[in-house]
mmCIF file of the N, C-alpha and C atoms, coordinates in Angstrom:
data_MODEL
# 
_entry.id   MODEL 
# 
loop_
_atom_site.group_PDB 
_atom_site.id 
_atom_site.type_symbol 
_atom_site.label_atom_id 
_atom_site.label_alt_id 
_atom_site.label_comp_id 
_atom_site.label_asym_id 
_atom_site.label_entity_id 
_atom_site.label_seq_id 
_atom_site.pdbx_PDB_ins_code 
_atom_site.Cartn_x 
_atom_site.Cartn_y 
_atom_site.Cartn_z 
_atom_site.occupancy 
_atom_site.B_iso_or_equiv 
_atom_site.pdbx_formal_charge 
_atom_site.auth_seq_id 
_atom_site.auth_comp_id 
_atom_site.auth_asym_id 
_atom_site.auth_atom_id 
_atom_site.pdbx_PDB_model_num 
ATOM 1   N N  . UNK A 1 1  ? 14.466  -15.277 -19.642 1.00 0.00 ? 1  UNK A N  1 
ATOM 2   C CA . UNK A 1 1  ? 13.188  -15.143 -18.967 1.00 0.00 ? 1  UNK A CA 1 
ATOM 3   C C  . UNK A 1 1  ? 13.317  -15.544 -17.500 1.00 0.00 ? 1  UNK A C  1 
ATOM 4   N N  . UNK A 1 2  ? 14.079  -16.623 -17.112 1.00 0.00 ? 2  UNK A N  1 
ATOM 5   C CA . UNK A 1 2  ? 14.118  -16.500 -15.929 1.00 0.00 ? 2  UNK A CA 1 
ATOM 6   C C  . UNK A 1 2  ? 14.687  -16.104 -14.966 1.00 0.00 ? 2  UNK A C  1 
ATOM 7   N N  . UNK A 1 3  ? 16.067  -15.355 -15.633 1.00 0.00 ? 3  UNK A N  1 
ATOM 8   C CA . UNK A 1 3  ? 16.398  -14.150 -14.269 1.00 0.00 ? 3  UNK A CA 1 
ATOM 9   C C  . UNK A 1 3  ? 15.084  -12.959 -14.744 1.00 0.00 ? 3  UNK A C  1 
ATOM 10  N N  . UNK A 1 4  ? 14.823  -12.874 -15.617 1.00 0.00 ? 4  UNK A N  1 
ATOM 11  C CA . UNK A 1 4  ? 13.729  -11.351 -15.081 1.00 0.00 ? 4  UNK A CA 1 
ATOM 12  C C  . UNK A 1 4  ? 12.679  -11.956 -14.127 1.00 0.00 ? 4  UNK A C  1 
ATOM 13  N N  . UNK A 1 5  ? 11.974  -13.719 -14.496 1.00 0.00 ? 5  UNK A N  1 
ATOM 14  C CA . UNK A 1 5  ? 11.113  -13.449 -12.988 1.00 0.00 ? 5  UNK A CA 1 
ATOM 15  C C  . UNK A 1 5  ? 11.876  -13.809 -11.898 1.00 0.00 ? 5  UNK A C  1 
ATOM 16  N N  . UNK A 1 6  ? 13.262  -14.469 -11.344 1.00 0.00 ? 6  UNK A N  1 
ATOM 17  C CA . UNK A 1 6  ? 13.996  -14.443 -10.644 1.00 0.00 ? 6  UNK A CA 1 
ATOM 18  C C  . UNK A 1 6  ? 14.148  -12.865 -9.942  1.00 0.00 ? 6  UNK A C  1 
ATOM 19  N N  . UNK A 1 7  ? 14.900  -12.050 -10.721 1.00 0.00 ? 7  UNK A N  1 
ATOM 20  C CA . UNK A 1 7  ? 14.456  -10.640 -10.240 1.00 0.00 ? 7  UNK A CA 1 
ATOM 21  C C  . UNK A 1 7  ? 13.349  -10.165 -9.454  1.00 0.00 ? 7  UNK A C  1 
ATOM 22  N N  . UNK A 1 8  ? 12.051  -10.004 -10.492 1.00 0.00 ? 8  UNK A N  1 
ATOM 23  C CA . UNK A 1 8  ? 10.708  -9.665  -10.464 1.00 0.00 ? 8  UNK A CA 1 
ATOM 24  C C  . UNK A 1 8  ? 10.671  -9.849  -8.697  1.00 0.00 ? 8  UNK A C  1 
ATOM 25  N N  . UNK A 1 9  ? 10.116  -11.408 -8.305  1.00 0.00 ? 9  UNK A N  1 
ATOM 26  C CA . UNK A 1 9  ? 10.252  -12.195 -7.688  1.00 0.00 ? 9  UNK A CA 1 
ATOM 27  C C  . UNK A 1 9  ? 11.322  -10.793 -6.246  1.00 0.00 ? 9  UNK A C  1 
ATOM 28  N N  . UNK A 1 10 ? 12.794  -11.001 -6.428  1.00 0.00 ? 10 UNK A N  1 
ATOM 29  C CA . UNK A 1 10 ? 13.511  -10.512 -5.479  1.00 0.00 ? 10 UNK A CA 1 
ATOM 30  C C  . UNK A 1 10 ? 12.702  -9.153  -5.170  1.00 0.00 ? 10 UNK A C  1 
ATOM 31  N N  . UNK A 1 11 ? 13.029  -8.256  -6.139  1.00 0.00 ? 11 UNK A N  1 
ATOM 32  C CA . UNK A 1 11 ? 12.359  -7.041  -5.880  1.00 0.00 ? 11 UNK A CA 1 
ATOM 33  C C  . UNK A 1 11 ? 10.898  -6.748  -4.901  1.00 0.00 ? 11 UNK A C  1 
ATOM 34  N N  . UNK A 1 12 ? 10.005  -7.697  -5.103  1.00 0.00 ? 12 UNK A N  1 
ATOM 35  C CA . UNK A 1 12 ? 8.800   -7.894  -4.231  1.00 0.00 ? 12 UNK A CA 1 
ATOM 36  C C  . UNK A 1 12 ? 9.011   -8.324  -3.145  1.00 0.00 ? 12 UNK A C  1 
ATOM 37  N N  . UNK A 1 13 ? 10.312  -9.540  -2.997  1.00 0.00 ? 13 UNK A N  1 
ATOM 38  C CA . UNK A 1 13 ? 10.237  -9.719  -1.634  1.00 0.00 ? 13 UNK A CA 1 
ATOM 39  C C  . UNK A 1 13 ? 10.930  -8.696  -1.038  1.00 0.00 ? 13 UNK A C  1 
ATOM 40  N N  . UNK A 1 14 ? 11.767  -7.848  -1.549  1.00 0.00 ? 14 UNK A N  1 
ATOM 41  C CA . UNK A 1 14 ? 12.345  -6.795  -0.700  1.00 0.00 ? 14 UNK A CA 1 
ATOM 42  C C  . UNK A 1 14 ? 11.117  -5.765  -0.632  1.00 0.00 ? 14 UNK A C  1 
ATOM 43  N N  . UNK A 1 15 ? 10.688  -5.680  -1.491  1.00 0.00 ? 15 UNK A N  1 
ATOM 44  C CA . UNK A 1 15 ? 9.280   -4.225  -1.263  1.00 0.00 ? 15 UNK A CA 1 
ATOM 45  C C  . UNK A 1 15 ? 8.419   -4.613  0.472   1.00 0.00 ? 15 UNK A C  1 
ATOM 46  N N  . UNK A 1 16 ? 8.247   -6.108  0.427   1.00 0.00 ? 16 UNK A N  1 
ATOM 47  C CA . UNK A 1 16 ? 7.682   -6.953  1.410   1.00 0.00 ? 16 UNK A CA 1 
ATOM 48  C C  . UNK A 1 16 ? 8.271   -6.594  2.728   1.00 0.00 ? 16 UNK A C  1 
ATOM 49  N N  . UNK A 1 17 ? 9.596   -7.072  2.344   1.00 0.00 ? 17 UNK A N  1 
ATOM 50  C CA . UNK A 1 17 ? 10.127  -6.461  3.740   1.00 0.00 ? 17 UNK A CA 1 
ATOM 51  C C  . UNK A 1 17 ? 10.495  -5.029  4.539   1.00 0.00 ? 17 UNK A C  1 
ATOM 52  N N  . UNK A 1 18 ? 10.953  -4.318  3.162   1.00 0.00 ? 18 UNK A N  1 
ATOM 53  C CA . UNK A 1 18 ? 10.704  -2.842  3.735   1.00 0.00 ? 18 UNK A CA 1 
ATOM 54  C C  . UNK A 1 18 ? 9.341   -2.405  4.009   1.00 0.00 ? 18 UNK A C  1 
ATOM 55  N N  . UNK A 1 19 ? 8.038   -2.753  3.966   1.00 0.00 ? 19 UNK A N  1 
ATOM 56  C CA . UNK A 1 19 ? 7.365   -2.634  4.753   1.00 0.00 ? 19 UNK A CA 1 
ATOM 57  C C  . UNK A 1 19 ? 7.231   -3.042  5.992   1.00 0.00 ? 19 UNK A C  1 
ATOM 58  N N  . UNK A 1 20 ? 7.618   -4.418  5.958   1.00 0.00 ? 20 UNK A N  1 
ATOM 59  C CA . UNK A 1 20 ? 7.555   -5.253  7.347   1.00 0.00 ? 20 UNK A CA 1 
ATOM 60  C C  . UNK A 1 20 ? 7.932   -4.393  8.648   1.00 0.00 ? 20 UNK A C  1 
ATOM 61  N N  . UNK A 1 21 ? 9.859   -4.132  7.884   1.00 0.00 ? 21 UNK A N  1 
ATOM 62  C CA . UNK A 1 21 ? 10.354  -3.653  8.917   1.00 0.00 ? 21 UNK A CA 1 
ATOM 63  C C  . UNK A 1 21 ? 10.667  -2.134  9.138   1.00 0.00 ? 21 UNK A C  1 
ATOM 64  N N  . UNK A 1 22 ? 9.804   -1.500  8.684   1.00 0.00 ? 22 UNK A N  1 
ATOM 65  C CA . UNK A 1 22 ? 9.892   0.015   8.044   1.00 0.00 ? 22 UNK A CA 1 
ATOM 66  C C  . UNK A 1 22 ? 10.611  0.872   7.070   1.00 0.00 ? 22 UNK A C  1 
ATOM 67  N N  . UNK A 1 23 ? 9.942   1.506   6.235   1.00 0.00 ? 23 UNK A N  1 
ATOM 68  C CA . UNK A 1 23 ? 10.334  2.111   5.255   1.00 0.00 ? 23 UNK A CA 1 
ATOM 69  C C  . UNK A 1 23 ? 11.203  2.978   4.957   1.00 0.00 ? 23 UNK A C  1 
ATOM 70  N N  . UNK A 1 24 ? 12.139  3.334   3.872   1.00 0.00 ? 24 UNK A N  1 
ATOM 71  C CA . UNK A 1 24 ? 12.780  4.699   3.727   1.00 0.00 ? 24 UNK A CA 1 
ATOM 72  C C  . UNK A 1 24 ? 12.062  5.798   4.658   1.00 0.00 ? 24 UNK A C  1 
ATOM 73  N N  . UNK A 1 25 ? 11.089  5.856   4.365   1.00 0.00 ? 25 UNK A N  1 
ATOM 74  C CA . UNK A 1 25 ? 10.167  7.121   4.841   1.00 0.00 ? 25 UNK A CA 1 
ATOM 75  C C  . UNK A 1 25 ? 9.903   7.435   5.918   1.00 0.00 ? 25 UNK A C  1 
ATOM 76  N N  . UNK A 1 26 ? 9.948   8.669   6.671   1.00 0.00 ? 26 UNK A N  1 
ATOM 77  C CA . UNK A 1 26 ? 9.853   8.619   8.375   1.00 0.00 ? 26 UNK A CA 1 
ATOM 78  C C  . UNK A 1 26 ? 8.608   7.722   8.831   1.00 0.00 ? 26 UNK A C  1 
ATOM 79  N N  . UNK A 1 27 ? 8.573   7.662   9.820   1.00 0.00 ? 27 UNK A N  1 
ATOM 80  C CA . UNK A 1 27 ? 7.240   6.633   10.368  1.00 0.00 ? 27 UNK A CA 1 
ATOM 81  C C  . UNK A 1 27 ? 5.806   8.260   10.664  1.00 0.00 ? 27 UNK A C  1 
ATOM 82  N N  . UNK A 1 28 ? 6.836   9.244   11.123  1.00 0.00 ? 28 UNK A N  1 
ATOM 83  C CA . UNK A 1 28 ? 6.152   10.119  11.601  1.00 0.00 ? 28 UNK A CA 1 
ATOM 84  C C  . UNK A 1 28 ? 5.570   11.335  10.651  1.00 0.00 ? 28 UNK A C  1 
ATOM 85  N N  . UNK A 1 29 ? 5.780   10.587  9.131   1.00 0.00 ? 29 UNK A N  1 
ATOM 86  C CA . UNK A 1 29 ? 5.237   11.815  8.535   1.00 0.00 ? 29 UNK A CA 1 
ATOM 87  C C  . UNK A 1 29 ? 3.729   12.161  8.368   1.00 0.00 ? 29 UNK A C  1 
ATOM 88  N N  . UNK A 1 30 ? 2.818   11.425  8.825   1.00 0.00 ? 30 UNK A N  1 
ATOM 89  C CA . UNK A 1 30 ? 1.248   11.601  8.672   1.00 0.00 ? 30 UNK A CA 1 
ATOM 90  C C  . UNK A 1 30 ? 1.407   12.458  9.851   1.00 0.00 ? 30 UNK A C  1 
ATOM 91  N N  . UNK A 1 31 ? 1.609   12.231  11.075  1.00 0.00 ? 31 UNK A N  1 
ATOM 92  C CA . UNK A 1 31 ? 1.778   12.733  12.138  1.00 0.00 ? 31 UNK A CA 1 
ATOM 93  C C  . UNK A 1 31 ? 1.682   14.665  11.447  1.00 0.00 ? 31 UNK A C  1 
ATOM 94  N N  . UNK A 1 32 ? 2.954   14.665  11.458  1.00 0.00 ? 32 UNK A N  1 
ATOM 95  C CA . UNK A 1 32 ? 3.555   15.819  10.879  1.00 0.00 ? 32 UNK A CA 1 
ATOM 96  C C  . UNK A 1 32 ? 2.902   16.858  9.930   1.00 0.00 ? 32 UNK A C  1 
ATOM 97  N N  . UNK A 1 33 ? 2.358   16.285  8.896   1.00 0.00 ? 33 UNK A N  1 
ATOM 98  C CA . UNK A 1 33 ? 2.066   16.867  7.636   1.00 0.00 ? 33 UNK A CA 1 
ATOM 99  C C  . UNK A 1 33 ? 0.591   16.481  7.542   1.00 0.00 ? 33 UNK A C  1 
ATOM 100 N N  . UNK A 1 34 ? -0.016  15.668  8.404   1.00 0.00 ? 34 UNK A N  1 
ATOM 101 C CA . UNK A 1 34 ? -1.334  15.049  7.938   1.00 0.00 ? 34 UNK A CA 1 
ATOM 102 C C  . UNK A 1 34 ? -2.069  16.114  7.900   1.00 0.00 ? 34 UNK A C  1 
ATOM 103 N N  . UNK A 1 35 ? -2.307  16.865  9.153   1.00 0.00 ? 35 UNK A N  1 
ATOM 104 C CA . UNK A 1 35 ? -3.521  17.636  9.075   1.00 0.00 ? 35 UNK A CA 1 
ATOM 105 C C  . UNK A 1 35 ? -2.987  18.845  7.680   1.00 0.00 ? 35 UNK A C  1 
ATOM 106 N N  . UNK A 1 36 ? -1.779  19.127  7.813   1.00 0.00 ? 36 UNK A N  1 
ATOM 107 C CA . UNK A 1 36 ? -1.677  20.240  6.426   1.00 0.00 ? 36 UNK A CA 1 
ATOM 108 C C  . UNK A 1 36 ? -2.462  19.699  4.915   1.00 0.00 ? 36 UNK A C  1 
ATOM 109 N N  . UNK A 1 37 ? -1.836  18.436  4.890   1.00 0.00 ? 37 UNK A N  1 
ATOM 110 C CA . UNK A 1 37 ? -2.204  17.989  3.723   1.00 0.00 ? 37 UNK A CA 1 
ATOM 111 C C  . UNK A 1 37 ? -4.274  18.102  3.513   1.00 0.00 ? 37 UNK A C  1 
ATOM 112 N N  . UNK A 1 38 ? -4.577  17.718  4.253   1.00 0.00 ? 38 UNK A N  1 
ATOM 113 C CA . UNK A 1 38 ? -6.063  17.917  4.648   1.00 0.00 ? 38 UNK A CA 1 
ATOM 114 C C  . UNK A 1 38 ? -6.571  19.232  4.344   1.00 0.00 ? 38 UNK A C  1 
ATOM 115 N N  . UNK A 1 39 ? -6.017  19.563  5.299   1.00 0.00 ? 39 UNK A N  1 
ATOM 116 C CA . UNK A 1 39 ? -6.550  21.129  5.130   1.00 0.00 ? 39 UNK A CA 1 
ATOM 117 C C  . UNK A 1 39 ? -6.089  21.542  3.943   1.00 0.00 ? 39 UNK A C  1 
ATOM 118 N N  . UNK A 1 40 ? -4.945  21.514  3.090   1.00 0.00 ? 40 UNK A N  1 
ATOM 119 C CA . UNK A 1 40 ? -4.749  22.138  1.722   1.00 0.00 ? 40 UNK A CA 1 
ATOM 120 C C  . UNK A 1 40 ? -5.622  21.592  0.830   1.00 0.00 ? 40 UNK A C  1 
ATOM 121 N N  . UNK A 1 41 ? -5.615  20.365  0.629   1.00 0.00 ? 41 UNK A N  1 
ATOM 122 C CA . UNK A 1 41 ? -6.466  19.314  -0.384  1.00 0.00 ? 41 UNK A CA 1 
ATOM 123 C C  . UNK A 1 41 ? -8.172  20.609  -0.096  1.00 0.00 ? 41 UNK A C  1 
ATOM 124 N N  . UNK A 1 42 ? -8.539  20.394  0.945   1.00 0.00 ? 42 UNK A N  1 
ATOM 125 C CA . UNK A 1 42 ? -10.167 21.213  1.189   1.00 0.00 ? 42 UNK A CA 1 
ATOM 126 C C  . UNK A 1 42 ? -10.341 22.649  0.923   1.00 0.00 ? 42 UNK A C  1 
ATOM 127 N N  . UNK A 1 43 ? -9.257  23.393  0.901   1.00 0.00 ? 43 UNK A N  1 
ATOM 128 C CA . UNK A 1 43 ? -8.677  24.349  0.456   1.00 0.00 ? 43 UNK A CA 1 
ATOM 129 C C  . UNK A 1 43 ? -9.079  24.225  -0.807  1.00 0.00 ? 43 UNK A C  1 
ATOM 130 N N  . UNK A 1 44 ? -8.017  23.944  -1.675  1.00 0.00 ? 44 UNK A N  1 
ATOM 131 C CA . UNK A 1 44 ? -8.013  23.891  -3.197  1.00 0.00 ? 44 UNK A CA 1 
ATOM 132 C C  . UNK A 1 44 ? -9.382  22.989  -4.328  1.00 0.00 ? 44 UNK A C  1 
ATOM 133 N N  . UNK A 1 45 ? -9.945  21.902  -3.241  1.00 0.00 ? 45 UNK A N  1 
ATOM 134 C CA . UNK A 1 45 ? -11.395 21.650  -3.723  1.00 0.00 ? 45 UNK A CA 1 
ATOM 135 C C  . UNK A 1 45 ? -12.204 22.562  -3.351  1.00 0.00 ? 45 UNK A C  1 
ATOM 136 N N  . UNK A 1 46 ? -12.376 23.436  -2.165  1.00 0.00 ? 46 UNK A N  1 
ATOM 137 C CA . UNK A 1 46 ? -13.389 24.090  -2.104  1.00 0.00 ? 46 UNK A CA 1 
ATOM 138 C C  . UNK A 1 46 ? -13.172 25.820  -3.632  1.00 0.00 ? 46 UNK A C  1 
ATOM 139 N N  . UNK A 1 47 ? -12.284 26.016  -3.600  1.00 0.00 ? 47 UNK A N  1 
ATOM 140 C CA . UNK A 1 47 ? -11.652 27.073  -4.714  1.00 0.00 ? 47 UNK A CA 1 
ATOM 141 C C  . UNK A 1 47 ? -11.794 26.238  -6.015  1.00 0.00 ? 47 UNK A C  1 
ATOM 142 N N  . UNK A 1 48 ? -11.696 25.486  -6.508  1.00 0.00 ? 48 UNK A N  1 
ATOM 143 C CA . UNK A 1 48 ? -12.012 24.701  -7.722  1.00 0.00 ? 48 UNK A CA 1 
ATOM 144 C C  . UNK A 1 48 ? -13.294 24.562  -8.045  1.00 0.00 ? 48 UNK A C  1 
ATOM 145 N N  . UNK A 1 49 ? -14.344 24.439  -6.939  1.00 0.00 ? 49 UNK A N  1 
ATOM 146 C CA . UNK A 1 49 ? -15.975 24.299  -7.129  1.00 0.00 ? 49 UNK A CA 1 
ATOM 147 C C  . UNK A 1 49 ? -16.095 25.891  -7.024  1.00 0.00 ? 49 UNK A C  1 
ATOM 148 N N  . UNK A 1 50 ? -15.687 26.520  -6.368  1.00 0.00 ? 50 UNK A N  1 
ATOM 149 C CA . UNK A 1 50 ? -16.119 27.927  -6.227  1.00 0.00 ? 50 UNK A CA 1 
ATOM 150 C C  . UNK A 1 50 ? -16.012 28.856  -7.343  1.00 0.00 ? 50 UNK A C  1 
ATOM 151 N N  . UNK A 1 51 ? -14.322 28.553  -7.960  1.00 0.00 ? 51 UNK A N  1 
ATOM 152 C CA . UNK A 1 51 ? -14.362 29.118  -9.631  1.00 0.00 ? 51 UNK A CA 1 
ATOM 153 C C  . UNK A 1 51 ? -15.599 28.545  -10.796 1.00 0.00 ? 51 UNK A C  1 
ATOM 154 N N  . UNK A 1 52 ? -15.695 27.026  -10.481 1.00 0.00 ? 52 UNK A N  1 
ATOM 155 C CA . UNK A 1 52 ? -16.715 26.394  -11.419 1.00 0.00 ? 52 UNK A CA 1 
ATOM 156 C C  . UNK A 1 52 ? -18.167 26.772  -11.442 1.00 0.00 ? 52 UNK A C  1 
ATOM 157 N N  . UNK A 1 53 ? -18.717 26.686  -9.925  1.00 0.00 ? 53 UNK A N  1 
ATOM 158 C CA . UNK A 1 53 ? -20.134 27.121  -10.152 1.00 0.00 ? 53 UNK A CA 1 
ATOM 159 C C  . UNK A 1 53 ? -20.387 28.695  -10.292 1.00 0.00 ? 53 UNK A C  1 
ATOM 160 N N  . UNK A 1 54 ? -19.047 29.700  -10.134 1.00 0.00 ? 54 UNK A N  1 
ATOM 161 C CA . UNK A 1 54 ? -19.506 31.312  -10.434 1.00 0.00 ? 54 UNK A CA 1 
ATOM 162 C C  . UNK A 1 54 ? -18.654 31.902  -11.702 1.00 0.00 ? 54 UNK A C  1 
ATOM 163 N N  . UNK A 1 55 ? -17.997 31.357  -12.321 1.00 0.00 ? 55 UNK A N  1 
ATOM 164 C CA . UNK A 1 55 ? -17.298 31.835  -13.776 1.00 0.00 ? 55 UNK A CA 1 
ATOM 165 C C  . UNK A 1 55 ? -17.563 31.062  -14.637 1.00 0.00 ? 55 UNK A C  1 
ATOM 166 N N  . UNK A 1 56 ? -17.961 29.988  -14.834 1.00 0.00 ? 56 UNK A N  1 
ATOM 167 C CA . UNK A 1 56 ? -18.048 29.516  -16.092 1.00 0.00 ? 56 UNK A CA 1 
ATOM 168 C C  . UNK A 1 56 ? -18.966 29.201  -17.126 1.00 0.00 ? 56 UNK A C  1 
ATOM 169 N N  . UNK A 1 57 ? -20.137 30.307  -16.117 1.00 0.00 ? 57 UNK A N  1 
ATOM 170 C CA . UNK A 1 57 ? -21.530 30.071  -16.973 1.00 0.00 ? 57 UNK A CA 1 
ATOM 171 C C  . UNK A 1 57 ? -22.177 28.956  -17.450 1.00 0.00 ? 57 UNK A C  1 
ATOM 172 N N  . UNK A 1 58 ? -21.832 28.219  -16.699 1.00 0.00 ? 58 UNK A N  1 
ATOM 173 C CA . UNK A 1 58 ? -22.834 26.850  -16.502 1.00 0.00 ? 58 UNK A CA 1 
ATOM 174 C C  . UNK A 1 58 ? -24.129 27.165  -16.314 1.00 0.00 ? 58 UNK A C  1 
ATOM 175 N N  . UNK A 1 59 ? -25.399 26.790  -16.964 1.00 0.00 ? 59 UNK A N  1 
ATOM 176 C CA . UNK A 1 59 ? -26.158 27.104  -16.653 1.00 0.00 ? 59 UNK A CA 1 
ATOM 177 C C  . UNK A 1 59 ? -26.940 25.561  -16.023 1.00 0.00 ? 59 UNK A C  1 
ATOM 178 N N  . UNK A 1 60 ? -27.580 25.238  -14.321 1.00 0.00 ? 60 UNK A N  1 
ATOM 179 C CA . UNK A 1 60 ? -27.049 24.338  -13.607 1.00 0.00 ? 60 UNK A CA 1 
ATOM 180 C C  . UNK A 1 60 ? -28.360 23.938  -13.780 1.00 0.00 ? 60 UNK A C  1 
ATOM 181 N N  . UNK A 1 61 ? -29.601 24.261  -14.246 1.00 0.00 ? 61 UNK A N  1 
ATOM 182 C CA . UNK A 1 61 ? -31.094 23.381  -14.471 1.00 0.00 ? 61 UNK A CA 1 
ATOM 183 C C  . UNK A 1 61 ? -31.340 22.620  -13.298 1.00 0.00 ? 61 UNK A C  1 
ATOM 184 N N  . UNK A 1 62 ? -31.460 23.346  -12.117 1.00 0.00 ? 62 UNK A N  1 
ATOM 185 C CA . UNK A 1 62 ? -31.628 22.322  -10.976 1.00 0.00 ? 62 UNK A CA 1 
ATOM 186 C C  . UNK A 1 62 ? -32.886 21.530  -10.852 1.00 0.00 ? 62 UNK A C  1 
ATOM 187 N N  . UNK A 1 63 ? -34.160 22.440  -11.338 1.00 0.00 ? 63 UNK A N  1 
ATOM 188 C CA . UNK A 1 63 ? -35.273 22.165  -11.157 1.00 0.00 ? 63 UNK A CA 1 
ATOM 189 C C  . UNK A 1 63 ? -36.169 22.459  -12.739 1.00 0.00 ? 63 UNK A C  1 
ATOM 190 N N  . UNK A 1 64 ? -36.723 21.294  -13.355 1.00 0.00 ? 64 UNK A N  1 
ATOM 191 C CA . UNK A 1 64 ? -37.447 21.501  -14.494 1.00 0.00 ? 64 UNK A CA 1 
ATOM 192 C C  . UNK A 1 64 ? -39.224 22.049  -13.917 1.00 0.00 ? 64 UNK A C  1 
ATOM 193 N N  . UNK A 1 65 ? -39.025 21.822  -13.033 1.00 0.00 ? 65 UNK A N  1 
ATOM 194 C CA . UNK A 1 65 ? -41.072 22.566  -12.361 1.00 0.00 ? 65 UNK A CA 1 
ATOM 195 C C  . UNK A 1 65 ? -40.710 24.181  -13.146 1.00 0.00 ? 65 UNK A C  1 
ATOM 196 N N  . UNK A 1 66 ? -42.009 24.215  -13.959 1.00 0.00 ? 66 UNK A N  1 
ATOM 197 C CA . UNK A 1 66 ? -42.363 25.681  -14.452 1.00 0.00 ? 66 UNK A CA 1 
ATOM 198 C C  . UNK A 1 66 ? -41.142 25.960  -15.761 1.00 0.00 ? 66 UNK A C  1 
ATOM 199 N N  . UNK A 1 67 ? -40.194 25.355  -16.339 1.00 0.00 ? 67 UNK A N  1 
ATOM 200 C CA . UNK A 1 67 ? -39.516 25.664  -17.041 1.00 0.00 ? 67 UNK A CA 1 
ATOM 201 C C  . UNK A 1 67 ? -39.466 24.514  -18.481 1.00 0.00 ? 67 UNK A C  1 
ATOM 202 N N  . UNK A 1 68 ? -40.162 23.814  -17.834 1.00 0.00 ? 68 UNK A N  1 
ATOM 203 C CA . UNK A 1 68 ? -40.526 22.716  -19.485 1.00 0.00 ? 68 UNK A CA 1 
ATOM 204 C C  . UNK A 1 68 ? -42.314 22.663  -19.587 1.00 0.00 ? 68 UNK A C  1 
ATOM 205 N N  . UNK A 1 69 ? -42.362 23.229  -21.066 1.00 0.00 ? 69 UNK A N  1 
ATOM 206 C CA . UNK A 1 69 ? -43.826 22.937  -21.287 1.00 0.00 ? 69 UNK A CA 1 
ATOM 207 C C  . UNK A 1 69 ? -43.887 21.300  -22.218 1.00 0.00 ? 69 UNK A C  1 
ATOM 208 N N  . UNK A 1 70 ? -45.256 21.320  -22.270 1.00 0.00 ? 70 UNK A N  1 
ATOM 209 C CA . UNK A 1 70 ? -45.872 20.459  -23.030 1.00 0.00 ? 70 UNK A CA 1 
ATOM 210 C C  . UNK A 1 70 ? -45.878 20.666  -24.322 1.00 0.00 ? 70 UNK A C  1 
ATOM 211 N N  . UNK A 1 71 ? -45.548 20.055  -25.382 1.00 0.00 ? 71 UNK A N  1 
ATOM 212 C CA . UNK A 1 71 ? -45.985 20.396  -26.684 1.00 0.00 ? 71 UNK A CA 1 
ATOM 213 C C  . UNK A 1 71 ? -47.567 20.197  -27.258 1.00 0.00 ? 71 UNK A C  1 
ATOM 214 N N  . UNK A 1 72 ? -47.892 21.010  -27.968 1.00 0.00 ? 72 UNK A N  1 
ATOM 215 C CA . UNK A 1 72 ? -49.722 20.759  -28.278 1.00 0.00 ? 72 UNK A CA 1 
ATOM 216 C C  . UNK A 1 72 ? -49.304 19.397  -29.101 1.00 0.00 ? 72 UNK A C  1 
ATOM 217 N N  . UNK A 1 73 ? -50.589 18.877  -28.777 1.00 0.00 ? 73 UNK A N  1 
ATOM 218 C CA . UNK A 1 73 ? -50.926 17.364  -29.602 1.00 0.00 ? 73 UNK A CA 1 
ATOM 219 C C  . UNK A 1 73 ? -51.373 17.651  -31.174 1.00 0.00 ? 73 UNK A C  1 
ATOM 220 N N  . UNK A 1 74 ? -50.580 17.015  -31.892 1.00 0.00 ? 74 UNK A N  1 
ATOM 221 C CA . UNK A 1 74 ? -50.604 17.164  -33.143 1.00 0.00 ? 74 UNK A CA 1 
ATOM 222 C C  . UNK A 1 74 ? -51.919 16.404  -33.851 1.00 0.00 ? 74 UNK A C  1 
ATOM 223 N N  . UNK A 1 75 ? -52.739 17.052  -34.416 1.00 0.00 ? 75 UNK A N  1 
ATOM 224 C CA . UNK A 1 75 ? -53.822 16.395  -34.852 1.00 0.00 ? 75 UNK A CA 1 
ATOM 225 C C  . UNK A 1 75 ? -53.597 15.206  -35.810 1.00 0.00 ? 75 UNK A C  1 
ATOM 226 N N  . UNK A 1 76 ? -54.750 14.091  -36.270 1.00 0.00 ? 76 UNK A N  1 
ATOM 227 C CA . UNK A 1 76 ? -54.369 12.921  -36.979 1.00 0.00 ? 76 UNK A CA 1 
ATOM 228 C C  . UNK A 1 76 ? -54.633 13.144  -38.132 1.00 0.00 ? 76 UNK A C  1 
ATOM 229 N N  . UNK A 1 77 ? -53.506 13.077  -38.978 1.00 0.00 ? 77 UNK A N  1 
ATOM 230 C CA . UNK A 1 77 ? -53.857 13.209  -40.738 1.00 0.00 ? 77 UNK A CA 1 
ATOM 231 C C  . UNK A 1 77 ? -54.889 11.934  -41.248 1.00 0.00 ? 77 UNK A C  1 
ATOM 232 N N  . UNK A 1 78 ? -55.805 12.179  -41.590 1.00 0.00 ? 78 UNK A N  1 
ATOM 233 C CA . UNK A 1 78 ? -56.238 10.899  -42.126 1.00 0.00 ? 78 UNK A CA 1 
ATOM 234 C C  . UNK A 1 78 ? -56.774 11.407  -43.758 1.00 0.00 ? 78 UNK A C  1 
# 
């Protein structure tokens, strides 16, 4: 048990420091790819709502005015 939290332990402080002092990962990839990623993500949500609200026959009840009645009042058995 205590080399695994000995480990545990190492592994975090290295995660710690490759942030500190920068990562595997370019510094410049938001730069680069940010706005694509954006724009694809809004892309593919706007096409995902667009298939949903016109193919799948949802029927979407936005407004109950004029489409729910009252039931008649049931008289008292006595």
């Amino acid at each position: 048990m205590y080399r695994f939290a000995k480990s545990a332990v190492n592994i975090s402080s290295q995660a710690a420091r490759q942030v500190r002092h920068g990562s595997s990962a370019p510094q410049d990839f938001h730069h680069k790819y940010g706005t694509g990623v954006m724009v694809g993500g809004a892309v593919f949500c706007t096409a995902i709502w667009s298939y949903v609200l016109t193919q799948t026959g949802i029927t979407w009840n936005l407004s109950p005015i004029g489409k729910v009645m009252p039931k008649q009042w049931r008289e008292a058995e006595e």
